[in-house]
MARMIPA-943819 format. One record per residue: residue number from 1; residue in three letters; x, y, z of N, C-alpha, C in turn. Coordinates in steps of 0.2 Angstrom, whole numbers, plus 5000, padded with zeros to 4 digits. Atoms other than C-alpha are relative to their C-alpha. Layout:
N
+-----+-----+------+------+------+------+------+------+------+------+------+
|   k |   r |   nx |   ny |   nz |  cax |  cay |  caz |   cx |   cy |   cz |
+-----+-----+------+------+------+------+------+------+------+------+------+
| NUM | ALA |    X |    Y |    Z |    X |    Y |    Z |    X |    Y |    Z |
...
+-----+-----+------+------+------+------+------+------+------+------+------+
***
This chain:
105
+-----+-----+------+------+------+------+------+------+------+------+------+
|   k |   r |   nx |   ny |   nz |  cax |  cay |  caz |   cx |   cy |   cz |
+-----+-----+------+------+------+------+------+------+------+------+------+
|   1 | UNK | 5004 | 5005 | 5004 | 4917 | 5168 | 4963 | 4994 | 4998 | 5003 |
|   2 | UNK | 5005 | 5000 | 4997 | 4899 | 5166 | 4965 | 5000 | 4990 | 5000 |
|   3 | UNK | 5001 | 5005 | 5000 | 4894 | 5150 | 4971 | 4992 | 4994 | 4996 |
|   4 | UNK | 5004 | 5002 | 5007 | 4884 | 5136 | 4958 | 4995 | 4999 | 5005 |
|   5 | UNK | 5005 | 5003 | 4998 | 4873 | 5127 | 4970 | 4996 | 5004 | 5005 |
|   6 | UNK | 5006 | 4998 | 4994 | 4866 | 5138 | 4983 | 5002 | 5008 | 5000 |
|   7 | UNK | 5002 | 4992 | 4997 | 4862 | 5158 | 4987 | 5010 | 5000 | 5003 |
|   8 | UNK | 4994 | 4998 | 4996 | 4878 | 5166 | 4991 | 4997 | 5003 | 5007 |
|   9 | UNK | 5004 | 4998 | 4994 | 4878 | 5171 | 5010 | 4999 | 5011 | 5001 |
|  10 | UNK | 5001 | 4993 | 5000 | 4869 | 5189 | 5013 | 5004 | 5004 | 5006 |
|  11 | UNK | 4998 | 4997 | 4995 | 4877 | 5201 | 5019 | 4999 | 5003 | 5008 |
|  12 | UNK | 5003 | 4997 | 4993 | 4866 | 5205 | 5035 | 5001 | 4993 | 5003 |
|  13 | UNK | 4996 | 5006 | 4994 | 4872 | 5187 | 5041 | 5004 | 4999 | 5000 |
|  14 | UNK | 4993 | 4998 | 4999 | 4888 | 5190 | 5040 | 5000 | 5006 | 5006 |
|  15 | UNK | 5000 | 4996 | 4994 | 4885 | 5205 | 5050 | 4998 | 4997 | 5005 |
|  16 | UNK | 5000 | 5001 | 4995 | 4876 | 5197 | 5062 | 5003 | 4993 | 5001 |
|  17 | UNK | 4998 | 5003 | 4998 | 4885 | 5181 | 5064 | 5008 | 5000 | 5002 |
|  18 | UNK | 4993 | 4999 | 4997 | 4904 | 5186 | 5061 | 4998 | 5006 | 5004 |
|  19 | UNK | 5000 | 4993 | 4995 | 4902 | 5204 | 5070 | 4996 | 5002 | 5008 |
|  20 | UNK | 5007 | 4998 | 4996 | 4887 | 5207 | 5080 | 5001 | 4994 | 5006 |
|  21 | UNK | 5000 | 5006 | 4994 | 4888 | 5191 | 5090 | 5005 | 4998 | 5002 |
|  22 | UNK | 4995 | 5000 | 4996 | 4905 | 5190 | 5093 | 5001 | 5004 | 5003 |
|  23 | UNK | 4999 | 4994 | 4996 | 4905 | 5207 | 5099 | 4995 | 5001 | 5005 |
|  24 | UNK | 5007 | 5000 | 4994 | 4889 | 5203 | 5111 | 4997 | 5007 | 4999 |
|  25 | UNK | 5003 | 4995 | 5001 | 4882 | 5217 | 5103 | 4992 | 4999 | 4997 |
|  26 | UNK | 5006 | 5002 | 5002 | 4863 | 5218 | 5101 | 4998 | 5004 | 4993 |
|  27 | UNK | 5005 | 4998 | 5007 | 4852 | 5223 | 5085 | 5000 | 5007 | 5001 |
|  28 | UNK | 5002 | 4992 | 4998 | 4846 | 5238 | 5095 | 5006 | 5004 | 5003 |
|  29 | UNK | 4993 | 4996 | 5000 | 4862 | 5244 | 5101 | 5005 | 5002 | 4997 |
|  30 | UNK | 4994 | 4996 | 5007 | 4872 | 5244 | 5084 | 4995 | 5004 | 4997 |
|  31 | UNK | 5003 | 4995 | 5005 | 4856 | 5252 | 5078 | 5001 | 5007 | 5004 |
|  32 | UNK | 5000 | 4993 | 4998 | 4859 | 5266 | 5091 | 5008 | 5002 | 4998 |
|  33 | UNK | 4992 | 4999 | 4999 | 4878 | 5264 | 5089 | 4999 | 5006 | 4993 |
|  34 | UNK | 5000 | 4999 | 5006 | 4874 | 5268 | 5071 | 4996 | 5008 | 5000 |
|  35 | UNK | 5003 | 4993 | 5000 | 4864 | 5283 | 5073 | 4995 | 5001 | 4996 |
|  36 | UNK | 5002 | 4999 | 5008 | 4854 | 5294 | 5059 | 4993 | 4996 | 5001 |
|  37 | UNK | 5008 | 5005 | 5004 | 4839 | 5283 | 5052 | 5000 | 4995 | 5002 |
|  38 | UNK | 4999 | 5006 | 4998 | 4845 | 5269 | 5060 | 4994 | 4997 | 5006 |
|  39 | UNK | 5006 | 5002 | 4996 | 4830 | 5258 | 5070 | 5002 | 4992 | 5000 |
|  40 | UNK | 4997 | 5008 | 4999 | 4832 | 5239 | 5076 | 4995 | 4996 | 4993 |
|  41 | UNK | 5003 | 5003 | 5006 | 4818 | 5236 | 5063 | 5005 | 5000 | 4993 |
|  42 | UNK | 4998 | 4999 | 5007 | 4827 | 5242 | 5048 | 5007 | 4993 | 5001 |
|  43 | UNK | 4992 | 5004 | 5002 | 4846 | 5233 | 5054 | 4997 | 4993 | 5000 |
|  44 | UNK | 5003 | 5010 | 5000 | 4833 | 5215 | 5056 | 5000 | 5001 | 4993 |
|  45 | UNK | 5004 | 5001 | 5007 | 4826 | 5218 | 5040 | 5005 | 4998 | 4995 |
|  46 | UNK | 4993 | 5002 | 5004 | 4845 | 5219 | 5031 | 5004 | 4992 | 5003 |
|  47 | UNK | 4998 | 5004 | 4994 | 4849 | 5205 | 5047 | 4998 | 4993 | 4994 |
|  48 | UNK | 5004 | 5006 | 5002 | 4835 | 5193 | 5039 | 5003 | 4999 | 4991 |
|  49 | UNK | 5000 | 4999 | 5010 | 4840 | 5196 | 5019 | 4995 | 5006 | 4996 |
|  50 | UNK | 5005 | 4997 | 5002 | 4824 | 5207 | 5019 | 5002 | 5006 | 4994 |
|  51 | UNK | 4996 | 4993 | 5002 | 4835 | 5223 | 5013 | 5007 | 4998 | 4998 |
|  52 | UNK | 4995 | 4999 | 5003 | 4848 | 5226 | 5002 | 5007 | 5003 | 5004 |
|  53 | UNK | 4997 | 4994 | 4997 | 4864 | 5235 | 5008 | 5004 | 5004 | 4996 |
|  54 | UNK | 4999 | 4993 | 5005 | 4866 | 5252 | 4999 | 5006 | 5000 | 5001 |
|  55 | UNK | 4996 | 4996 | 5000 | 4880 | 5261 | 4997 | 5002 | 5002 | 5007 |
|  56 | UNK | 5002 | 4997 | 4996 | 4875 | 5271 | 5010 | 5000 | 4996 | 5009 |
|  57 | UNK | 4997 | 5005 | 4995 | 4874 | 5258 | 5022 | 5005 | 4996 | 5002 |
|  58 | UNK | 4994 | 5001 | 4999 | 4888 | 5250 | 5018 | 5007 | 5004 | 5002 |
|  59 | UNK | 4997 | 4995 | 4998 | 4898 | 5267 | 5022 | 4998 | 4998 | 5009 |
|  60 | UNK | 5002 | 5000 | 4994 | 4889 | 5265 | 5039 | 5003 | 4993 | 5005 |
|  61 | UNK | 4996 | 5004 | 4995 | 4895 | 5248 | 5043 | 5007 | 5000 | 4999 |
|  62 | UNK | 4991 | 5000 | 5002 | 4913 | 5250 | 5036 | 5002 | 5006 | 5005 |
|  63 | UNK | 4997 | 4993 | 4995 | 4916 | 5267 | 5048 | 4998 | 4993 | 5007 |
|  64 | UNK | 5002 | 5000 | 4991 | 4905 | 5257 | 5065 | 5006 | 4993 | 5000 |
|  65 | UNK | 4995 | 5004 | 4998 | 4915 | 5240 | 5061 | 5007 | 4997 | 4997 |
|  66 | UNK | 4992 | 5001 | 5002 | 4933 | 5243 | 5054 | 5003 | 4997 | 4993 |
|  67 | UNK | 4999 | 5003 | 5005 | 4930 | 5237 | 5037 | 5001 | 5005 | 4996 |
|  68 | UNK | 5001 | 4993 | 5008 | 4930 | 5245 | 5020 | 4993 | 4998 | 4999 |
|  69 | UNK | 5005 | 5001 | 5003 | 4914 | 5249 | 5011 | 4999 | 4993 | 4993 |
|  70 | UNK | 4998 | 5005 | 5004 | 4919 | 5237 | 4997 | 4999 | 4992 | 5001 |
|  71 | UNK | 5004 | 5008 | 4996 | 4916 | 5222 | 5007 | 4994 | 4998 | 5002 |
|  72 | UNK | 5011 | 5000 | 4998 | 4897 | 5224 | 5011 | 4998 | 5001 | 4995 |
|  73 | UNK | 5003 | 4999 | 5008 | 4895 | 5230 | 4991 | 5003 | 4994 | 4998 |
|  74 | UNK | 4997 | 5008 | 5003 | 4906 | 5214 | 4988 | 4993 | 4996 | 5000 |
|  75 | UNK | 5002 | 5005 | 4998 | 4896 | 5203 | 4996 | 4991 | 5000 | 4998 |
|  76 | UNK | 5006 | 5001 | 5002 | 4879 | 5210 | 4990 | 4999 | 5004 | 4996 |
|  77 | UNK | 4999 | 5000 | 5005 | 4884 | 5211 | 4975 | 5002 | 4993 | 4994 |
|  78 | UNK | 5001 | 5009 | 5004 | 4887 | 5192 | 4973 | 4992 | 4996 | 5002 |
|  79 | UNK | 5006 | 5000 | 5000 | 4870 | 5191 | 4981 | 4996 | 5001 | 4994 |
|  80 | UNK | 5004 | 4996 | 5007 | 4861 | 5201 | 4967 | 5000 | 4996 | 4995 |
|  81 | UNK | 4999 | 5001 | 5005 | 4869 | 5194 | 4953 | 4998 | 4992 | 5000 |
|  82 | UNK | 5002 | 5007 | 5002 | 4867 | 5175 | 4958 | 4992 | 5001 | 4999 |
|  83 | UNK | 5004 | 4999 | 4999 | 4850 | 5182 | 4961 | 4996 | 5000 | 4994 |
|  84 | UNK | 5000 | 4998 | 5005 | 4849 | 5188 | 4943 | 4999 | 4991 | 4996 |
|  85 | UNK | 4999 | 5006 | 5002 | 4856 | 5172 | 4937 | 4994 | 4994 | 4998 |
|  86 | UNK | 5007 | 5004 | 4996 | 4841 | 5162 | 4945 | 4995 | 5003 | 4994 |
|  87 | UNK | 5005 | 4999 | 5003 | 4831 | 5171 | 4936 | 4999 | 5001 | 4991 |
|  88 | UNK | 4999 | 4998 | 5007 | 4835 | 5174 | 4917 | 5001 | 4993 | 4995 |
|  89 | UNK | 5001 | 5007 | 5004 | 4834 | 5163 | 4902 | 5009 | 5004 | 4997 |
|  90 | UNK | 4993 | 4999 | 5003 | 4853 | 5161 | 4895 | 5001 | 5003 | 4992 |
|  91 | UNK | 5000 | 4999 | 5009 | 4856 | 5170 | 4877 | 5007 | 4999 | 4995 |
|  92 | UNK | 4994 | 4999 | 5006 | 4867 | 5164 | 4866 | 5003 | 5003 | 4996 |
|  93 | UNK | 4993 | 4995 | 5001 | 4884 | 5172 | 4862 | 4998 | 5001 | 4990 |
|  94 | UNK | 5002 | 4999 | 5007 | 4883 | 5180 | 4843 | 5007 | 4997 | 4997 |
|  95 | UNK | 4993 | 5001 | 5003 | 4896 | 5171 | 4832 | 5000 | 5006 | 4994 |
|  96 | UNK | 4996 | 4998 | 5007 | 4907 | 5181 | 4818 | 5000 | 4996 | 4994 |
|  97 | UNK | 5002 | 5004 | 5007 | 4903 | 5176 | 4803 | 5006 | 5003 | 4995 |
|  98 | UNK | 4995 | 4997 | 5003 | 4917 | 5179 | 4789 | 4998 | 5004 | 4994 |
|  99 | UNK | 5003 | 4996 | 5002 | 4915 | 5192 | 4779 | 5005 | 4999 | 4994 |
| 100 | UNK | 4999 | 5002 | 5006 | 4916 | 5192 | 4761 | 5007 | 5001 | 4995 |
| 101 | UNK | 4994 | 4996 | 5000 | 4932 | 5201 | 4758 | 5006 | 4997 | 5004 |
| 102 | UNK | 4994 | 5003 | 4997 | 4942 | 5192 | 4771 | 5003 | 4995 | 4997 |
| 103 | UNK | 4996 | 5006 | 5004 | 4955 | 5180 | 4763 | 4998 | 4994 | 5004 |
| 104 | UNK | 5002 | 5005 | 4998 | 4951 | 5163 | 4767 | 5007 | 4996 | 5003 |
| 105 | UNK | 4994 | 5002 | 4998 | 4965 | 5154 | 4775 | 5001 | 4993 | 4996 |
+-----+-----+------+------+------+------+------+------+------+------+------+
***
């Protein structure tokens, strides 16, 4: 359940508050941990909110920290959509209107 009054929390501060810091592990050491494409710039950018986390990344932290993928697309996935929310004008539901044919109770 997305939360009404404030930003759900982003995934990259989950990472780095439950995981990374309990693990005394640093920014640039899971980015080496992590391998591939991985740079201390890019895990800050996800760290800070800058960046989403893909698919593809979430595969990455689900293998390096014992999670599922699911849990990192959960989580920035309630991101997005409050995100979403913020931003659009509400459209009102269409009602059903009775149609000419239906017996009238």
């Amino acid at each position: 359940m997305l939360p009404t009054h404030r930003r759900p929390t982003h995934p990259g501060k989950i990472l780095l508050e439950e995981f990374l810091i309990p693990m005394s592990i640093s920014q640039s050491k899971f980015a080496i941990h992590l391998g591939g494409s991985w740079t201390q710039p890019k895990l800050s950018a996800i760290i800070h909110g800058k960046r989403s986390v893909t698919e593809e990344i979430a595969l990455d932290f689900a293998d390096a920290l014992g999670t599922s993928p699911e849990f990192w697309m959960g989580l920035q996935a309630d991101v997005g959509l409050w995100e979403a929310k913020q931003k659009r004008k509400k459209i009102a539901p269409i009602r059903r209107s009775r149609r000419a044919s239906e017996p009238t109770p």
